[in-house]
Each structure stands twice: as structure tokens, then as C-alpha cells.
N, C-alpha and C positions, 0 to 999 in steps of 0.2 A: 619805597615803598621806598653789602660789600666788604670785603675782610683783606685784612693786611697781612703781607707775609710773615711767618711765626718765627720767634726768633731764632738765633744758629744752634743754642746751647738744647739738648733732647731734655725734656720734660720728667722728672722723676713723678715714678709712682708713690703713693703712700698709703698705708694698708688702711682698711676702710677703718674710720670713727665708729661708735657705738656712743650715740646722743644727739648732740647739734648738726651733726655732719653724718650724713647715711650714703648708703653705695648707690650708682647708679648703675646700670647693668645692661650693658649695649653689647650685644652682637650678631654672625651674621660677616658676611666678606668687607675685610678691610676694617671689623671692629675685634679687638678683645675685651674680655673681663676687664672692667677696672674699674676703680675706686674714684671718688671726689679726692679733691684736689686740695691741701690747705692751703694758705696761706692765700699769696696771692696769682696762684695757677688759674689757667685762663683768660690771664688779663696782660701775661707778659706781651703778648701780641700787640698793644696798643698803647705802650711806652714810648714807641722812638716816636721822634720829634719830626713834626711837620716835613720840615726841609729836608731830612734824609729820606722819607718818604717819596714826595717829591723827586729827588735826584733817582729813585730808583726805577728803573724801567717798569713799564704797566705791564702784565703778566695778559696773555691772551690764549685763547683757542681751547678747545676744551678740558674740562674740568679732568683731572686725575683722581683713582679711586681715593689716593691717599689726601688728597685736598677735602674730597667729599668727607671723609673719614675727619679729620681733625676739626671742619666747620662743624660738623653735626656733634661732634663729642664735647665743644668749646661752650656751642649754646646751652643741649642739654644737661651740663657740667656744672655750668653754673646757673642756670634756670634751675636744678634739684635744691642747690648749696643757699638759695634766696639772697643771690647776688645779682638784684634784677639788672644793674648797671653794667657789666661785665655781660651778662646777657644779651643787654640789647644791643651792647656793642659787638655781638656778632652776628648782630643782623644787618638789610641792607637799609633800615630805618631805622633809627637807635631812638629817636622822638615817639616812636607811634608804637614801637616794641616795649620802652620801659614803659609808657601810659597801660598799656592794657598787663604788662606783666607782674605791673604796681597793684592793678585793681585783681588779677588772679589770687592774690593771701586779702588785700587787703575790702575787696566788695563783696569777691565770691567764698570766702572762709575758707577757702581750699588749705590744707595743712599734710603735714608728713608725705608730699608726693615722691612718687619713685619713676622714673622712666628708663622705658627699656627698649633699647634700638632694634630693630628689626631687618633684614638685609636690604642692603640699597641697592635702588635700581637706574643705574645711569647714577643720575645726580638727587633723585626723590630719595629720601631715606623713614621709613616708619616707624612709628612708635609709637609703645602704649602706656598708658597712665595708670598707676593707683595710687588712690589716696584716701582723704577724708574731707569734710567737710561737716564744720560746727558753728553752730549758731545759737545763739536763744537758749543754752541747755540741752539745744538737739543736735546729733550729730549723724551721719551716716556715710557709706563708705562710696566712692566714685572710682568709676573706672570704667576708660574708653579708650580708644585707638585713634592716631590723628598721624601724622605724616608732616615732612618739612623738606625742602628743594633748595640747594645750594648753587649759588650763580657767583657771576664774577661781578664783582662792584664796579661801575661805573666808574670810569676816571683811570685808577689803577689795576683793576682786575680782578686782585683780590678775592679769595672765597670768601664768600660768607652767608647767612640763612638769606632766601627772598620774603621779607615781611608780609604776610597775611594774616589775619585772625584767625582764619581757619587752624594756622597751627597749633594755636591755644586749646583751642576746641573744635571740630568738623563742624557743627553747628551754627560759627560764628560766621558771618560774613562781616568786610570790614568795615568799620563803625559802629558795629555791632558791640557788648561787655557783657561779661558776665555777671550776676546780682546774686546773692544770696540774703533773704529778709522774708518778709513776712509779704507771701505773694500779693503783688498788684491788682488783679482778679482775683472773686474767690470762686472754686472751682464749680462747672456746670454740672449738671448732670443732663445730657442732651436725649430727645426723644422721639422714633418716630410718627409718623400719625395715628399710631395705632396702640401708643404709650408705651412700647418696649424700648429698652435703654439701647443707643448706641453706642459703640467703642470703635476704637481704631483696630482692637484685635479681631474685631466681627465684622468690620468694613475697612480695609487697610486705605482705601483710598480718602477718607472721612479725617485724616488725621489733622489735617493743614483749615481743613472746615471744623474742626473742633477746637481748634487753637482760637480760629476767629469768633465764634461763639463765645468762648468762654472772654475773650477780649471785649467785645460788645454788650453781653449781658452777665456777667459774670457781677458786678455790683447791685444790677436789679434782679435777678433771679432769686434772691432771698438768702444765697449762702454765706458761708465765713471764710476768709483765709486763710490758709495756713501758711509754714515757713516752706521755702523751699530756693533750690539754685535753679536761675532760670536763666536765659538768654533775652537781654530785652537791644529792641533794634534801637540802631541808631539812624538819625537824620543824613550819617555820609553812606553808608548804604543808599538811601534814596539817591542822592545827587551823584553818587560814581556810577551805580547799575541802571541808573534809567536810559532805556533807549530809544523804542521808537514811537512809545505811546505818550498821551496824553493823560491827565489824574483820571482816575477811575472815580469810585465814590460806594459811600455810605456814610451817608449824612456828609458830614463835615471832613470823613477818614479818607483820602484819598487813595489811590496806589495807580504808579508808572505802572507800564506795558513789560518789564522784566522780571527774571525771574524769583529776583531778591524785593522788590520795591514791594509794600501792603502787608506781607508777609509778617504776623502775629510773633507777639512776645513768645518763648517756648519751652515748656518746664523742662527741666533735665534730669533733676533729684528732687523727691518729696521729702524732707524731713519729718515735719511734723505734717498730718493731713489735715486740710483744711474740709469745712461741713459744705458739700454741694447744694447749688440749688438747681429746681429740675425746670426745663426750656421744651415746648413740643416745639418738633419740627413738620416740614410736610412732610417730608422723604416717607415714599411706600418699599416698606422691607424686602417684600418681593421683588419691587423693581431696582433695588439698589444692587441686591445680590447678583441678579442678571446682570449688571453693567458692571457690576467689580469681577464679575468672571468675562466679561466680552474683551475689560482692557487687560487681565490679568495676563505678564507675559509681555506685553505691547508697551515695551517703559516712553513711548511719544505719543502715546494716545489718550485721548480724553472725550468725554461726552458727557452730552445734557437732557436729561427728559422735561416736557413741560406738560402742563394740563393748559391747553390752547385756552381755553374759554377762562378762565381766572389767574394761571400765571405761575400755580405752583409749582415747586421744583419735586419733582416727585423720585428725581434720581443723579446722582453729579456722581462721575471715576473718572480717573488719573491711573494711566499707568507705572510713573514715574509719581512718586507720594510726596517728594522733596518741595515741592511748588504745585499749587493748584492752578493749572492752566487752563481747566473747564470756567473759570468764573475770573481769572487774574491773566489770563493770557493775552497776548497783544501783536499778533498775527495777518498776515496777507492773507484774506478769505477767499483768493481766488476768484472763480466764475459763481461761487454762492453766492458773492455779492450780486447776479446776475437778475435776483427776485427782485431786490430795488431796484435798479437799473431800469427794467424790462417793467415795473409799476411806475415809473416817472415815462417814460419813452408813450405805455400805452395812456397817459393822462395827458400827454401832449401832443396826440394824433401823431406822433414820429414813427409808432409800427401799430401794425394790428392784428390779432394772432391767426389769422387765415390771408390774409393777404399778402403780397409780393414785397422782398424783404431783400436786398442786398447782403450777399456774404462773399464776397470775391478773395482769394488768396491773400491778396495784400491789401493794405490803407496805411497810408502814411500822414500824420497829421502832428503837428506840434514841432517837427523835427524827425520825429518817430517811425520806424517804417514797422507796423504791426502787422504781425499774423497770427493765422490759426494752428492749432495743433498739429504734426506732419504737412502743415499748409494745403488744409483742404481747402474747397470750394463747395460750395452750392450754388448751382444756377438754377436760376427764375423758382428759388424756393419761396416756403411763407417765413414769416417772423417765428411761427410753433415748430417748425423745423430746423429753425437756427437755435432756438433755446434749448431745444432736444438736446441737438447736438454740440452746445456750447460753441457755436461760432463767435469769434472773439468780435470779427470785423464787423459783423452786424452790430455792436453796440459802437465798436471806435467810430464807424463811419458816420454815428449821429452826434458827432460830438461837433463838427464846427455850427450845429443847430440849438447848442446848449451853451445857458451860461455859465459861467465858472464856478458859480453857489449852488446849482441847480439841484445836484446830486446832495449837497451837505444838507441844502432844505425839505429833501423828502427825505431824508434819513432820519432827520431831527421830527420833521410833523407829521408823518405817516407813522414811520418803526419805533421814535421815540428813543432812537441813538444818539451818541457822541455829546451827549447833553449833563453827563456826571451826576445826573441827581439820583440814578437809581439807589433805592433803600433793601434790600433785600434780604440785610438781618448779620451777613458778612462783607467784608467787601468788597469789591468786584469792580473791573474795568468794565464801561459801558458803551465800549465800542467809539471808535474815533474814523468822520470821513470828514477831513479837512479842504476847505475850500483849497482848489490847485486850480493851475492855468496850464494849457499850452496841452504839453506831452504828458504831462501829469496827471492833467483834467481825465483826458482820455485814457487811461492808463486805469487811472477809478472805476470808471466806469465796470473795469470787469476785475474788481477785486484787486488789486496791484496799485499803484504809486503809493500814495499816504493812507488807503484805507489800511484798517486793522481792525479786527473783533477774535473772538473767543467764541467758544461750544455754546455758551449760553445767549450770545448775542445772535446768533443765527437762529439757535433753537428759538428762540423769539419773534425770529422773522417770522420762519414757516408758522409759527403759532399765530402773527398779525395775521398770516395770509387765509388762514384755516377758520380765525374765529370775525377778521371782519374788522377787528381793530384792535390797535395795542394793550396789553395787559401788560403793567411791568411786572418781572421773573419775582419770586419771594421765597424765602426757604422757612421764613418765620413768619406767624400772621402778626400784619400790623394790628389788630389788635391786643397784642402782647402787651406793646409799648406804645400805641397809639401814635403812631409816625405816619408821615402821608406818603402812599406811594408816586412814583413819577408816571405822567402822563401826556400822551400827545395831542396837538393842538387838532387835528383834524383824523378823518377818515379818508380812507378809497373810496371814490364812486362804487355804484353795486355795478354798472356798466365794468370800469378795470378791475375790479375784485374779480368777476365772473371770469373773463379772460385772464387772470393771472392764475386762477386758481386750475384752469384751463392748461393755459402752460405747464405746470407743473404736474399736472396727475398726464398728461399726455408724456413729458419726461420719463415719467414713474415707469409708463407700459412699454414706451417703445423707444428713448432716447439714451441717453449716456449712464441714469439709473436703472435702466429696467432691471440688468444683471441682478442685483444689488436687494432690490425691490420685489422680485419673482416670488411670490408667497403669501406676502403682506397685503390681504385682503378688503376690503371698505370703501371708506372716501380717502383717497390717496392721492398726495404729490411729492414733488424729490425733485431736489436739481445737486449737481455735483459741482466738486470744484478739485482745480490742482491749483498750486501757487508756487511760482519760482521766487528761490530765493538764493541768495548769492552766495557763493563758496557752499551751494550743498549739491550732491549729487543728482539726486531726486528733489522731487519738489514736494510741502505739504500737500497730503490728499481731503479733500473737504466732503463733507455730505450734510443737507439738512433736510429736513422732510417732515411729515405730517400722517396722522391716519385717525379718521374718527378726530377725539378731544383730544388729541396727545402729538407734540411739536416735539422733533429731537435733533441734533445736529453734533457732528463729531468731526474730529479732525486726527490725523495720525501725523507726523511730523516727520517728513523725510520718508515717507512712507510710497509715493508715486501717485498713481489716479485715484482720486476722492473714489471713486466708482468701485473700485477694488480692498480700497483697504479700509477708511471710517462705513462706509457704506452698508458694509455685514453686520457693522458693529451698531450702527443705528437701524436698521433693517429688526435685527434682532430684540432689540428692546423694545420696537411699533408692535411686533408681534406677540410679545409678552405680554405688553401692557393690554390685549383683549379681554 
């Protein structure tokens, strides 16, 4: 994204300016009261000449409060003084710190800031902001809290700030700027189905879906813009944060499988207000309130309600509001991938849901030596009793009978996944099962190698399985905007629809969901899932399920068995929705 040592002679104060130059006001352990700097304080640091630099020993091990202490007071010193040059030379990227600390006066109109240090912790040091911001004749006042982390520079050691956006603003991710202008959208006024207004302060989880709305229909909705300072992304956000997914889609709008990628431009300050225009949604108010209280508290949780027979979104929460990962997530689905799996397996006479089914402790294929959970077994059970139970092996062990696309082809022409075109009004990742070979193949098979989907993408499954065939998910009706929904190439036989659907409500009463399920009355099915993931303690817990017209699926993230923890929370919402 490193600081050199300050020079020998101690720093004179000088009593604060009243005009060009204002106080900046840091303390807290290791800071006192003090004033900006004139002339050319702050910069003496970065006079000596290459070669004595050089000659001098690299400074190592950790940071000293006083180190912390004069990194954090050099930036903020001269970041108030709008000596962005000096600034960014005490950072550990002096290129990427002046570009965005150049665009803070000069894109986002920010003027008169003050910051003020807060106590540091280790090597983090906090601080909050006020100022202004003017534009157009409009002006109004800002003020936020953002933090900065002082390391040793590479090379020599040297403190100095670790460059991020985020310390500009919390907001920022990098690549990201700030813009102050006459907003890009002009603002929505979003709607349930039932024509009452949504906000973020009536559904906290709705925030990051109201960004992208007012992103995608904000010029056809009929309003006007106003001015305001916003956060608009950048293309290196994409390309640094993307991880393990593949583009998602709306229309042409893609978004990677992490947390930053897809992620909507985002007001900060309204100056002047711009005239809304009004958007209905599907979302049913009653069922959205039930799911912002099932994840509220639950900051890894997320869920999706569907209307199985047409697709609508009738409910999406986030317990974490920062990233919408009910519809943008890009995740190991576990053994819920286990509904595809187990729908290609009975279309290819490989199992049949009452007959004799291999689940042996082990199977080893590709390299791989897999097992089941605690390493159970079933002997001389059926195929309905391995899906009950999530036996992993029963799936790995049909894998030297499949080919390597087999899995990505019913995903794509059965569920209508991994195929990017879904339009659903924001945008969303549509699930990714990438053709693999070997250990890998097999590894898909039960949710794990390169699969990945989101709460909505499961929710979609149980909703194929329920209605008979694909309906893609939608939160806006395409006849808003006259856009084609995505669709799959084929159907289930009624022969594997019966038995899958078989599977699944036998899970519900007596397998890995029943717990979970105990209540929820009707035409009912549920399969679970956990997914191991690396460097975490526990694994995510999965659930997706079905009951009557209504497909849900949730996932809690580090949470343990799908069964225990998404499971109440989509349990609950089947229930509601009666």
C-alpha cells in the first residue's frame, strides 16, 4: 500500500493559527493537546538524503507507543494543514494516499476539517472528523469516525500510517473516492407489494438492497437528482477483493463472490434533496419483519424467502447490513448442494430412494480419502436414509460413474445456476458449480471443492424442487422495465421430481432437519448442510427448504450444523408465511 526516522532536533510547538491554519486536537495515551505545525513541521522527517538513509540500520520489532504517537500525529498534522504531499508521505503508499487525499478538498468539497485522536490501541489509533462540505451553493456539515494503523515500512522499518481508504472514510474500500456533485441516481422511493414505503430504518437489513435499487432504477423511476457526497466504487475494489466466485449478474452489472465486489455507489451526505421516484417491490412487510427479527443479533446470518411457483422475493435479511450476502454471497453450500446432486444421481439410475445405497465410513477417490461426519456408516441402508442423514460417501462414491461436467450441466439446465444472467432488479451472484476433475469433482458433489451459492440460490433450488421447475428469483416485476427473465433449458422427469421431492420431506420428519422443521405443517421438505472452511473454527451451517408455495434457505456463517443454527431461522419464516 513506511516512515523514516524523525529527525534529532525536538519539534517546537506553536500556538494555534486563527484562519488558514486551525488546531488539530489529538488525545488519549501517548497524545497531547497540540496545535498545527507551520512552516515546514511534519516534513522534516523526509529531508535526509537517500544514502544516509540507506546507511542507517532498518529499525525492527515492535512498534513503541511513542512511534505510534508521532506517525499518527505527522499524518493527521498535515492532512488538517491541506498539505496533502507531507501527508502522504507518511504513509506506507505516498502514490495512492496523495491521489485520494487530493480528491478529499478537491472531488468531495470537504473544507474546514478538524480531527481528533482518540486513544490508541497497540498500533490502531482512532479518529473522528468534522467538517464541511460545499457544493453548488449547498453546503452541509459532516462528521464521522474512521481509525488509522501504523506499521514499519518495509525496507527500513520506519513508522508510518498502513494506506487504506478506509481511513479516509469507513465507507471507502480501496479504489473506491469520494464525489461530491449532483448525484449519479436520482433517488428511489422503494415499495412493498402492498405500496407502503421501505427504509432502512424499518428494515435495517434492506440497506445495501436499497443502494442497488436506487442504482438500477434510479434514472427510470421518474425522479430527479440531487447534490450530495457519495462513495462511488472503483474497478480496483473489484480486481483486489474478488475471491472465490465467479461474476454474478444483472443484466450486464456483474459482481465477484466477496464482500466488497457488486456493492452500490453510497450516499453519505444529502446536500440538496433530490425529487424520488417510486419502484414497487415484491417484498411482503410481514414476512420481511419476521426475517429482520430471526437474523437480528446474528451479524453471519442471512436468508431468503421465495414464492416457489413464480420466484418472487417475498423476504431477504442480513444480520451483518455492511454486504448483502443473502443475494451477493459466494459460499460452500455444503451438503444443500446435496438436492442437485441426489436430482442428477436419481436421473441417472446411480441411486433410487428406497433401494440399497452404499455409505461405508470411507471412500477415497481422486486422491482424496473422504468421510462422513463423526465417520459414521450405514450398512445395507437405502439412498432416503443417506440423504436423511447427509452421508457424504454415498454421493463421493458415484463419482468414478460421472463425468466431470455432469454436475455443472444439471445445475445450469435443471436449477438454472452458475449461468450469470439472472435479472432480478439488483444484483446478485447466481451461483457458481465449475466443471472440476479428480478430488475436486467429488468434493462438489456434496457442496465443497469450487461450488458456491448464496441464501437465494438454494432458496431457488427448494423452490425448483417444490414447483417442478425453475422460476428465476425477482424482487422487481419485469414488467417494470420489460427485461427477460433467465431460464432453464429443461425440466425433471415427474418420475425424479417425485422421489426428490420424497427425499426431502422424509429429511424434514425424520433426518438431519426434523429438529429444525418440528412445527412446520403442510407439504414440506428441508435438507441441511455444514461447510468446512479453512482457518475457521466451525463450519458454515446451511438449511433450505420448502412448505406449500414458499422456498427458503439461510445460511449462518461460522455458526456449526445447518440443522441448529440457519434451520430455526428458515423454519420460522415457512411458518409465518401460512
Amino acid at each position: 500500500m513506511g516512515s523514516r526516522r524523525a529527525a534529532t532536533g525536538r519539534r517546537r510547538t506553536r500556538p494555534a493559527v486563527i484562519g488558514s491554519v486551525a488546531a488539530v486536537v489529538v488525545a488519549g495515551a501517548g497524545f497531547g493537546v497540540y496545535a498545527v505545525y507551520g512552516g515546514d513541521a511534519g516534513t522534516e522527517d523526509d529531508t535526509r538524503t537517500k544514502s544516509a538513509a540507506a546507511d542507517e540500520k532498518a529499525r525492527s520489532g515492535p512498534l513503541t507507543a511513542a512511534e505510534v504517537s508521532t506517525a499518527a500525529q505527522r499524518f493527521l498534522t498535515a492532512w488538517q494543514r491541506g498539505d496533502v504531499a507531507a501527508a502522504a508521505a507518511a504513509t506506507d503508499d505516498a502514490e495512492a494516499a496523495k491521489a485520494l487525499l487530493t480528491g478529499y478538498t478537491e472531488d468531495a468539497h470537504v473544507k474546514d476539517a478538524t480531527f481528533t485522536a482518540g486513544t490508541a490501541a497497540g498500533a490502531k489509533v482512532p479518529f473522528s472528523v468534522k467538517a464541511a462540505v460545499a457544493y453548488d451553493k449547498a453546503t452541509g456539515p459532516l462528521a464521522y469516525d474512521s481509525a488509522l494503523t501504523v506499521v514499519r515500512r518495509a525496507g527500513d522499518g520506519e513508522p508510518r500510517v498502513d494506506w487504506h481508504a478506509a481511513v479516509v472514510h469507513p465507507e471507502l474500500k480501496d479504489g473506491d473516492k469520494l464525489v461530491t456533485g449532483k448525484a449519479g441516481d436520482p433517488p428511489v422511493k422503494a415499495l412493498d407489494r402492498d405500496g407502503a414505503e421501505i427504509t432502512a430504518a424499518k428494515y435495517p437489513s434492506l440497506g445495501t438492497v436499497l443502494d442497488g435499487l436506487r442504482e438500477k432504477y434510479g434514472k427510470k423511476a421518474g425522479g430527479t437528482p440531487g447534490i450530495e457526497l457519495r462513495v462511488v466504487r472503483g474497478s480496483t475494489a473489484e480486481d483486489a477483493k474478488g475471491t472465490e466466485g465467479t461474476k454474478g449478474s444483472e443484466e450486464s452489472e456483474g459482481t465477484k463472490g466477496s464482500e466488497t465486489d457488486g456493492a452500490a455507489d453510497k450516499t453519505l451526505l444529502e446536500l440538496r434533496k433530490g425529487t424520488p421516484g417510486t419502484l414497487r417491490t415484491t417484498l411482503d412487510p410481514a414476512l420481511q419483519r419476521v426475517a429482520e427479527q430471526q437474523v437480528a443479533g446474528k451479524a453471519r446470518a442471512s436468508v431468503v424467502l421465495l414464492r416457489a411457483s413464480t420466484g418472487e422475493i417475498l423476504a431477504v435479511a442480513n444480520g451483518g447490513h455492511g454486504f448483502n450476502t443473502a443475494f451477493q454471497g459466494s459460499l460452500a453450500p455444503g451438503s444443500t448442494m446435496k438436492v442437485v446432486t441426489a436430482s442428477m444421481l436419481l436421473e441417472k439410475d446411480l441411486a433410487s430412494v428406497n433401494e440399497k445405497h452404499p455409505c461405508p465410513k470411507y471412500f477415497s477417490y481422486g486422491g482424496w480419502k473422504f468421510h462422513n461426519d463423526d465417520k459414521f456408516e450405514i450398512k445395507d441402508g437405502t439412498f432416503k436414509a443417506s440423504f436423511a442423514r447427509s452421508c457424504n460417501t454415498a454421493f463421493i462414491s458415484q463419482a468414478p460413474e460421472l463425468a466431470d461436467d455432469d454436475l455443472t450441466r444439471q445445475a445450469k439446465e435443471v436449477f438454472g445456476l452458475s449461468m450469470n444472467n439472472w435479472t432480478v432488479g439488483v444484483s446478485t451472484f447466481d451461483g457458481s458449480v465449475p466443471v472440476q476433475s479428480k478430488a475436486q469433482m467429488a468434493a462438489s458433489l456434496i457442496g465443497q471443492g469450487g461450488v458456491r451459492m448464496n441464501p437465494l440460490n438454494m432458496a431457488s433450488v427448494s423452490a425448483t424442487v417444490k414447483s417442478g421447475g425453475f422460476h428465476q428469483p425477482y424482487l422487481v416485476a419485469p414488467s417494470v422495465d420489460g427485461r427477460a427473465l433467465a431460464t432453464a433449458s429443461r425440466t425433471m422427469s415427474g418420475a425424479t421430481l417425485a422421489q426428490l421431492r420424497e427425499l426431502m420431506a422424509y429429511t424434514a420428519a425424520y433426518g438431519t432437519a426434523a429438529e429444525a422443521m418440528a412445527g412446520v405443517g403442510g407439504d414440506v421438505g428441508a435438507k441441511t448442510g455444514s461447510a468446512e472452511v479453512d482457518g475457521q473454527e466451525k463450519p458454515n451451517g446451511w438449511f433450505t427448504a420448502y412448505r406449500g408455495d414458499l422456498a427458503a434457505a439461510g445460511v449462518v456463517q461460522q455458526g456449526g450444523h445447518g440443522g441448529d443454527t440457519a434451520g430455526p431461522i428458515v423454519a420460522a419464516l415457512l411458518k409465518a408465511g401460512s
